[in-house]
C-alpha positions as YAML, in Angstrom:
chain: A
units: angstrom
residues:
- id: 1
  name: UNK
  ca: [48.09, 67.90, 143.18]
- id: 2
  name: UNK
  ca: [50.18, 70.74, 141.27]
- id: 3
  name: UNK
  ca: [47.92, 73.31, 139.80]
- id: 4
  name: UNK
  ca: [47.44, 73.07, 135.93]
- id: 5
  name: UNK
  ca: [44.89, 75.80, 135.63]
- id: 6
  name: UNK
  ca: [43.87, 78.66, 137.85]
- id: 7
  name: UNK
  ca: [41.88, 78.71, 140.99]
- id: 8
  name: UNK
  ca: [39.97, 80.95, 142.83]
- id: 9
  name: UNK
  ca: [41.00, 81.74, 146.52]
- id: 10
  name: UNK
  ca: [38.84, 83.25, 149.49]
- id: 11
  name: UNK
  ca: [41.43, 85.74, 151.68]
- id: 12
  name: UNK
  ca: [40.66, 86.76, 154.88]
- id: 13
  name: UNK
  ca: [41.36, 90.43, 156.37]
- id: 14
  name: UNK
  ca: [44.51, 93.09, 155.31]
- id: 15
  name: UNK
  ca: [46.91, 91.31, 152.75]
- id: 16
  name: UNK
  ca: [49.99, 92.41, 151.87]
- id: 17
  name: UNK
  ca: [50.88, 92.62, 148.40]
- id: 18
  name: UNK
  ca: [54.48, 92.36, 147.29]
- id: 19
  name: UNK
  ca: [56.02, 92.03, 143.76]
- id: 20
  name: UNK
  ca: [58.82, 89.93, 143.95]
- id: 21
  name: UNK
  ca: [60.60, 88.42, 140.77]
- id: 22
  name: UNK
  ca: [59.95, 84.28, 139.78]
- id: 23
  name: UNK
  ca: [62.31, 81.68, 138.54]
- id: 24
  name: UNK
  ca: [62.34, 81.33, 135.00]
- id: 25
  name: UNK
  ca: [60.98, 78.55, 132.96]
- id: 26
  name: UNK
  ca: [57.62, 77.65, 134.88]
- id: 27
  name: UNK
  ca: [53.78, 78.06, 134.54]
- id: 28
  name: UNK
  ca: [52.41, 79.97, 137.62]
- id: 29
  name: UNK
  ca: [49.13, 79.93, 138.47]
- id: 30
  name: UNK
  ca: [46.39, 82.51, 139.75]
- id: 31
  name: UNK
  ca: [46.06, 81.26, 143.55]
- id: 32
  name: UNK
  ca: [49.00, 79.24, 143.33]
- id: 33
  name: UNK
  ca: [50.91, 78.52, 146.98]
- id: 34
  name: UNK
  ca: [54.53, 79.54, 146.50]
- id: 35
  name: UNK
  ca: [58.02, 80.16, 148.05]
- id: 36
  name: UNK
  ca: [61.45, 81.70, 147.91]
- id: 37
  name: UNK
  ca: [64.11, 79.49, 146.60]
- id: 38
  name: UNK
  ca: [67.88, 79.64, 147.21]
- id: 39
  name: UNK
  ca: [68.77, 81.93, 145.28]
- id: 40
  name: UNK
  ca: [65.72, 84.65, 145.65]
- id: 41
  name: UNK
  ca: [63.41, 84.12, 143.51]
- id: 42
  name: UNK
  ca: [59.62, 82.96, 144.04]
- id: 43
  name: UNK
  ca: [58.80, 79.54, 142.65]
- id: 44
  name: UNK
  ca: [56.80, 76.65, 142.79]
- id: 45
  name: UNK
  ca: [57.49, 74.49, 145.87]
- id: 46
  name: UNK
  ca: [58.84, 71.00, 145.45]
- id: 47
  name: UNK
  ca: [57.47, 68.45, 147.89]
- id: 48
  name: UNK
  ca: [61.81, 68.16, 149.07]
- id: 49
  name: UNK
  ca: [62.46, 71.56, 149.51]
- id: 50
  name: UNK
  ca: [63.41, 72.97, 152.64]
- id: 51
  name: UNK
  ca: [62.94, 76.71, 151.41]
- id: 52
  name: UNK
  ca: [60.54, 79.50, 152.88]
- id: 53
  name: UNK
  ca: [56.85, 79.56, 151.89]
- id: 54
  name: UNK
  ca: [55.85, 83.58, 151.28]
- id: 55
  name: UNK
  ca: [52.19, 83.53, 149.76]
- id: 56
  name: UNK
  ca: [50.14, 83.44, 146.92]
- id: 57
  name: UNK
  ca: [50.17, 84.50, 143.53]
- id: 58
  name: UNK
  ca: [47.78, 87.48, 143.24]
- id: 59
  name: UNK
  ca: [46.43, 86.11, 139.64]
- id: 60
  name: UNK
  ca: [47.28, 90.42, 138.13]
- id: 61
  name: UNK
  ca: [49.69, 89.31, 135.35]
- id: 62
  name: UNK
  ca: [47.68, 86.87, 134.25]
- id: 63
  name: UNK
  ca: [45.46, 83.53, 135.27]
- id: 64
  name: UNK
  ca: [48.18, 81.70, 134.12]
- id: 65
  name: UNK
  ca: [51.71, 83.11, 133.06]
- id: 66
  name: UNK
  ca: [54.27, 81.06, 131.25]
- id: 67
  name: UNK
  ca: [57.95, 82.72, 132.29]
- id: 68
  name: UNK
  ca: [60.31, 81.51, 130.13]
- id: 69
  name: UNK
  ca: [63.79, 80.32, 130.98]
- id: 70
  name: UNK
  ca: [66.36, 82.94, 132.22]
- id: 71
  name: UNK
  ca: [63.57, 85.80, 132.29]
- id: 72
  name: UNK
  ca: [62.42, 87.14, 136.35]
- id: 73
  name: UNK
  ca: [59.81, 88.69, 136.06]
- id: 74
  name: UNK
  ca: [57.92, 90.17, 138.59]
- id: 75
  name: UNK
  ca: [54.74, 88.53, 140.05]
- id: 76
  name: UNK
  ca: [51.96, 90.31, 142.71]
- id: 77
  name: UNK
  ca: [51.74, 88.15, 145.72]
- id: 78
  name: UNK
  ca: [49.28, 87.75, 148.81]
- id: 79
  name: UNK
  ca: [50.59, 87.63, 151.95]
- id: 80
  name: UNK
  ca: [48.00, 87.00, 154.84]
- id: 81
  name: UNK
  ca: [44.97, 84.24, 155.57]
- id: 82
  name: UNK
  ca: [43.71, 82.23, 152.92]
- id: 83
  name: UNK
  ca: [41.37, 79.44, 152.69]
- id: 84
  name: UNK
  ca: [42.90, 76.19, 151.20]
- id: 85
  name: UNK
  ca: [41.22, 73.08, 150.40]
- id: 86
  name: UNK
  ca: [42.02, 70.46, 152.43]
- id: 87
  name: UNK
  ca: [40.16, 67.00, 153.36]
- id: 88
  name: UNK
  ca: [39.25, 66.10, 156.51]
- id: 89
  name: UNK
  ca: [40.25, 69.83, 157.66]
- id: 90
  name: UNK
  ca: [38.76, 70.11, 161.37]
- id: 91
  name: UNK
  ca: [39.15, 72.27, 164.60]
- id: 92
  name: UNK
  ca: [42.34, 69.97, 165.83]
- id: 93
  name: UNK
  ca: [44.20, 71.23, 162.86]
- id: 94
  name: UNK
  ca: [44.03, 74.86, 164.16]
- id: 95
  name: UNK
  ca: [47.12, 75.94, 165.64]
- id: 96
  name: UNK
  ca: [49.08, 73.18, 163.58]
- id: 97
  name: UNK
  ca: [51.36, 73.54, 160.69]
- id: 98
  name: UNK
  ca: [50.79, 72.84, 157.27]
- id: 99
  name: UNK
  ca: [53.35, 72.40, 154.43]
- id: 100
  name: UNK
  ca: [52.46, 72.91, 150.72]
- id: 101
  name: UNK
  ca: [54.14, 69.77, 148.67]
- id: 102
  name: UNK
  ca: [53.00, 71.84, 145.49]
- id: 103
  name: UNK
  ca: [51.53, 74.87, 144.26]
- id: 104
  name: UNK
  ca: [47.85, 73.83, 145.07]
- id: 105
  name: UNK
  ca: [48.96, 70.71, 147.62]
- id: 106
  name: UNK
  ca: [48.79, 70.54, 151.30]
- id: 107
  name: UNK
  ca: [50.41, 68.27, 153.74]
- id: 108
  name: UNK
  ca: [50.38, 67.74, 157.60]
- id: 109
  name: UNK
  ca: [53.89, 66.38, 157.41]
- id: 110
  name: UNK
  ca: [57.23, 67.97, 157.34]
- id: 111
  name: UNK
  ca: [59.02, 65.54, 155.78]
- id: 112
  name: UNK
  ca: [62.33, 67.68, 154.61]
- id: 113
  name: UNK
  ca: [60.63, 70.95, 154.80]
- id: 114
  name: UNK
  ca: [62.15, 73.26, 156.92]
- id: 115
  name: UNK
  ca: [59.25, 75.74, 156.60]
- id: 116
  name: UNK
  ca: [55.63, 75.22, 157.54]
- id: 117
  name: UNK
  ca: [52.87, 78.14, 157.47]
- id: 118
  name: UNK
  ca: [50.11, 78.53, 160.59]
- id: 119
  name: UNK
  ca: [46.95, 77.16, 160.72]
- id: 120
  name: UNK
  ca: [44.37, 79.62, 161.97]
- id: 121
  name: UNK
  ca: [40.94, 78.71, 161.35]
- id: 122
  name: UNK
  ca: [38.73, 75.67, 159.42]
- id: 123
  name: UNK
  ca: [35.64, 74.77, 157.64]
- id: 124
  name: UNK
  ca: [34.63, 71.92, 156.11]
- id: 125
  name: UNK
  ca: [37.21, 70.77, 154.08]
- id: 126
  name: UNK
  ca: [39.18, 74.15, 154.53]
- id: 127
  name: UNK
  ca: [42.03, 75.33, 156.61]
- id: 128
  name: UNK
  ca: [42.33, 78.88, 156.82]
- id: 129
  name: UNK
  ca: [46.78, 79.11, 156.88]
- id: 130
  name: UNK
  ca: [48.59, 82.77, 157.89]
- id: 131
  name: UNK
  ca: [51.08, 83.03, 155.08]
- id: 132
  name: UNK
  ca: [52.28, 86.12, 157.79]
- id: 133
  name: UNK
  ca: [52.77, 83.33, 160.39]
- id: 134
  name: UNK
  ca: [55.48, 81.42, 158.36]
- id: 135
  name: UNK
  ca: [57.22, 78.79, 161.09]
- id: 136
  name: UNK
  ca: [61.26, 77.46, 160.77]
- id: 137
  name: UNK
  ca: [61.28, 74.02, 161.90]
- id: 138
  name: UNK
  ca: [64.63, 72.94, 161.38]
- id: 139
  name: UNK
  ca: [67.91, 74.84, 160.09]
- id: 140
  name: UNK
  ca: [68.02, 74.66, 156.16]
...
């Protein structure tokens, strides 16, 4: 389900922190999962989009921050391990890939993604996904 407010995310080890400029006119959310789209800029995935995931929004210009249309600007992002909620997350799913649909959605199917991010680690009702280990499936 898309993210309509913020949410708190547990990262594991060294991150790497980038500030990369958003798409206009959308809400983005502290801990929200996002990507690149075609033409550069981060946004929030679309369950049909065959563009690359990069990490997740750091939450340092705000919880939640509106960007209106035609205006980039530039968002902190998280690049490394982070724990995502996911049910019925067990040890069979380590080593898999998993594909946000959404900013706060996970699936185990590709569907028309051409991007899937690395599967590390898992708790109960947690994977713990590599945003550094980022996987092309298919050509986009």
């Amino acid at each position: 389900m898309a993210l309509t407010a913020a949410v708190k995310r547990e990262f594991v080890g060294h991150q790497e922190v980038i500030d990369i400029a958003c798409a206009g006119n959308d809400t983005f959310y502290e801990g929200a999962l996002l990507q690149i789209d075609a033409s550069g800029y981060l946004n929030v995935p679309a369950d049909t989009a065959a563009l690359p995931f990069i990490g997740v929004y750091s939450g340092r210009q705000g919880s939640a921050l509106a960007v209106a249309s035609g205006s980039h600007d530039k968002l902190e992002v998280l690049i490394g391990k982070v724990w995502v909620a996911f049910s019925g997350a067990e040890q069979s799913d380590v080593g898999e890939l998993f594909y946000p649909s959404d900013d706060g959605t996970l699936t185990q199917t590709a569907g028309s993604k051409s991007w899937g991010v690395l599967c590390v680690g898992f708790k109960t009702g947690y994977v713990l996904l590599d945003f550094g280990q980022r996987v092309c499936i298919a050509a986009a």
